[in-house]
MDTraj code that builds the backbone (N, CA, C; nanometers):
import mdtraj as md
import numpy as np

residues = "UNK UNK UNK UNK UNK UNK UNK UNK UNK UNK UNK UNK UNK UNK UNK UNK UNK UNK UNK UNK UNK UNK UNK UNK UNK UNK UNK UNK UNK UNK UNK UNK UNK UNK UNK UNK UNK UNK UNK UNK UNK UNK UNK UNK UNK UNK UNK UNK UNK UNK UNK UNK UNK UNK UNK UNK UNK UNK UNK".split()
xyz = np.array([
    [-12.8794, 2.2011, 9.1210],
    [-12.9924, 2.2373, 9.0413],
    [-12.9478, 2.3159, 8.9180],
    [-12.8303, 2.3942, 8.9441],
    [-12.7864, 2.5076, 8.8083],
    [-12.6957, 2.4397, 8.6878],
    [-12.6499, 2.3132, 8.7787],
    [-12.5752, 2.2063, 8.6604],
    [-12.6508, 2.1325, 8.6060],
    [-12.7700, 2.1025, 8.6658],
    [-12.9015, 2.0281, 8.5814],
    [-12.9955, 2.0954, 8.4243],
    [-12.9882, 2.2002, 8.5197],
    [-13.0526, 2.3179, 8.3737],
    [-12.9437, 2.3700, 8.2984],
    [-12.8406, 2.3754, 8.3459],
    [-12.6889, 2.4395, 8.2134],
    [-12.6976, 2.3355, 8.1710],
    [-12.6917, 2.1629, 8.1948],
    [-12.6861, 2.0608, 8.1117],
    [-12.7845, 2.0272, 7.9689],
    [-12.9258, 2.0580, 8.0388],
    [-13.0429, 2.0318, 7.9701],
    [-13.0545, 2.1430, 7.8845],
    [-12.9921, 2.2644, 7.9218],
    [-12.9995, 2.3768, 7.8132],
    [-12.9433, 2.3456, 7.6924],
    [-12.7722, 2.2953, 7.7501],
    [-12.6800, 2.2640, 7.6391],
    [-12.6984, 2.1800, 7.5547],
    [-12.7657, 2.0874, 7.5893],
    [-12.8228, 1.9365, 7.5201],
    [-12.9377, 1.9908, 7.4386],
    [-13.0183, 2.0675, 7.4673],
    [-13.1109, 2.0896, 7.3460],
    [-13.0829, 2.2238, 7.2566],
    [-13.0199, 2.2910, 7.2891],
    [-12.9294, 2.3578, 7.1686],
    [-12.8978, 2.3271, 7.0420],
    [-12.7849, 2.1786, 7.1515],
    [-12.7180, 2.1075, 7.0266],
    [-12.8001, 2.0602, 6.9770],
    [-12.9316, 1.9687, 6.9894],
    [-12.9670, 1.8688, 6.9560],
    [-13.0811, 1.9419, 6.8289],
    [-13.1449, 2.0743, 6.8797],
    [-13.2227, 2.1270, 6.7592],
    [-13.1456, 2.1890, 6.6723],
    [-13.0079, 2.2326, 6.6595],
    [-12.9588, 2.3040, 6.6028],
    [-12.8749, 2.1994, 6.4834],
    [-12.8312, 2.0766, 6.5442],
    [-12.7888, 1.9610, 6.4291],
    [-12.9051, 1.8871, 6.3977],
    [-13.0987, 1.8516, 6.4332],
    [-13.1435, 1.8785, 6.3516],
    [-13.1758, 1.9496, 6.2473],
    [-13.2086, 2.0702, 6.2473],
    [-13.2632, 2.1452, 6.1753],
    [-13.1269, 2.1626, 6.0343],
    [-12.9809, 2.1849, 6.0868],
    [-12.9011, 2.1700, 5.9994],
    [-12.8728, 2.0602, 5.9229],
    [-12.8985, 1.9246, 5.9971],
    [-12.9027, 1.8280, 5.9236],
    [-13.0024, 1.8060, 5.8470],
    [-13.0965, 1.8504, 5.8194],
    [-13.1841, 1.8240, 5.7139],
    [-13.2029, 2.0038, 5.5954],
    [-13.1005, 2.0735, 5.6544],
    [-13.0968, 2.1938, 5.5115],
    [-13.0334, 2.1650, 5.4260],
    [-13.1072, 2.1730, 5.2897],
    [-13.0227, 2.1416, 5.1969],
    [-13.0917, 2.2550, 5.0458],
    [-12.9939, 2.2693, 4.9700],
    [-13.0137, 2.3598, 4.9281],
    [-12.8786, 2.4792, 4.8927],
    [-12.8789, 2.5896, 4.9015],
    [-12.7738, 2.6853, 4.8778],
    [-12.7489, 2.7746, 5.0031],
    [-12.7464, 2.8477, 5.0195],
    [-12.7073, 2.9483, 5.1130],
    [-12.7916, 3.0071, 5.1705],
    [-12.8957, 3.0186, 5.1248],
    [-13.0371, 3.1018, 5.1282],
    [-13.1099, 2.9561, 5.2081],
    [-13.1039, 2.8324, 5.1664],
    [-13.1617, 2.7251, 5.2711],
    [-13.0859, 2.7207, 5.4228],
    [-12.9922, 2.7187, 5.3759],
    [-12.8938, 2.7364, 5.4996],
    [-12.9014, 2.7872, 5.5946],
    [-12.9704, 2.9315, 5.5633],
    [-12.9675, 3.0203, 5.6321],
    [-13.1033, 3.0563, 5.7051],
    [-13.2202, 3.0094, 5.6022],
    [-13.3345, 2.9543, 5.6557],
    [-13.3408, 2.8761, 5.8055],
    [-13.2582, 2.7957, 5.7597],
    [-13.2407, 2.6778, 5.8670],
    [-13.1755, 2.6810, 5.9742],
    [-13.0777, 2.8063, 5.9253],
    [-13.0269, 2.8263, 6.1280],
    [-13.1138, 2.8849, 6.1878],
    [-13.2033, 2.9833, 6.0994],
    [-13.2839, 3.0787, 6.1807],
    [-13.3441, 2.9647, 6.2422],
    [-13.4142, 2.8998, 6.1783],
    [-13.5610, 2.8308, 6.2594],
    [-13.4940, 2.7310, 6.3383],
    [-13.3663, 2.7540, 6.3414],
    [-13.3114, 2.6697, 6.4721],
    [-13.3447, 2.7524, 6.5797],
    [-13.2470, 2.8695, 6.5631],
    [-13.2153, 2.9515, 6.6957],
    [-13.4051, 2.9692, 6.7469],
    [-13.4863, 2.9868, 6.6705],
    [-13.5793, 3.0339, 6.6955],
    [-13.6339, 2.9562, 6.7789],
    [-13.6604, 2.8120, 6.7314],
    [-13.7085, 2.6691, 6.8124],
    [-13.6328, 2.6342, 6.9242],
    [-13.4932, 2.6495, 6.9266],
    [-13.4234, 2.6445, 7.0135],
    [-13.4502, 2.7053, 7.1435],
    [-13.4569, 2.8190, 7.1076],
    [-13.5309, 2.9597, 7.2385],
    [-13.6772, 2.9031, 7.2644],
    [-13.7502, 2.8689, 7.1914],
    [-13.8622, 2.8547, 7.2559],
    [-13.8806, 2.7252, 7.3579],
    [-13.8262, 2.6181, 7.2891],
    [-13.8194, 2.4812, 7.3644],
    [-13.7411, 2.5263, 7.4883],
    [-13.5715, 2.6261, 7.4833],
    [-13.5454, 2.6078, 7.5935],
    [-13.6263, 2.7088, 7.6773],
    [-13.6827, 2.8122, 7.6568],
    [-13.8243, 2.8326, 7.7481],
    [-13.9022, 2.7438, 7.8598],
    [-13.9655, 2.6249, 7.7679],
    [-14.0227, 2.5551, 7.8059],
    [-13.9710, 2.4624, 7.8985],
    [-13.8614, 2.4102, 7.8339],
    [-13.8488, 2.3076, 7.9081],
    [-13.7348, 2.4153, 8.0454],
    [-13.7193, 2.5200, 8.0477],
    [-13.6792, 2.5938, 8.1779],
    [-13.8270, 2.5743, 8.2874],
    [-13.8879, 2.6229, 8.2195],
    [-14.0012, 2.6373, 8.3097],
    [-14.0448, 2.5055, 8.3561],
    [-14.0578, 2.4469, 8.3056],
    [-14.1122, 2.2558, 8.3298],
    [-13.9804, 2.2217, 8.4571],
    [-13.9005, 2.2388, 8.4286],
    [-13.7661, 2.2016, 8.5180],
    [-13.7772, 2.2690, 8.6394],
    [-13.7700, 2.3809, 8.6077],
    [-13.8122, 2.4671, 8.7662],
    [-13.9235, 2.4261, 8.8400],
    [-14.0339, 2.3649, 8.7735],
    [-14.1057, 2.3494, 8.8830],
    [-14.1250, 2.2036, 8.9189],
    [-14.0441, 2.1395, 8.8681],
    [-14.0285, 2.0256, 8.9137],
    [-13.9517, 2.0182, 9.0207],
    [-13.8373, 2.0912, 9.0323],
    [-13.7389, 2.1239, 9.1285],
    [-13.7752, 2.1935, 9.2205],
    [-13.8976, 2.2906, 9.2181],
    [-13.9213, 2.3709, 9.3239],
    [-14.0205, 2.3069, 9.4432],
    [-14.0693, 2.1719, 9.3902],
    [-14.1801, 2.0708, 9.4474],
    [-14.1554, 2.0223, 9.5654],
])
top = md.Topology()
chain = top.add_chain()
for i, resn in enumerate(residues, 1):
    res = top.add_residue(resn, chain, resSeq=i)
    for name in ("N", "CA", "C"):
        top.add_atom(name, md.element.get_by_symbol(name[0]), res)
traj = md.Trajectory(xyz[None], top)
């Protein structure tokens, strides 16, 4: 169960964090925009989808 959620954690990390970078463009100041509202989206989705997982698993 703890290699299922370290997997699904790691996978959406990456996956919002090379969106959001792949589409900043701009100077340094976009850049930097854009990691934030990674890390930020990042934490919240993996929130969610922790909680969605757990109780699927706890069923």
């Amino acid at each position: 169960m703890s290699l299922l959620l370290a997997g699904k954690v790691g996978s959406n990390i990456a996956s919002v964090s090379a969106f959001y970078d792949y589409y900043a463009y701009g100077g340094a100041l976009d850049v930097g925009k854009a990691s934030t509202n990674a890390v930020v989206n990042s934490s919240i989705l993996l929130l969610a989808v922790n909680v969605i997982l757990t109780q699927l698993l706890l069923i």
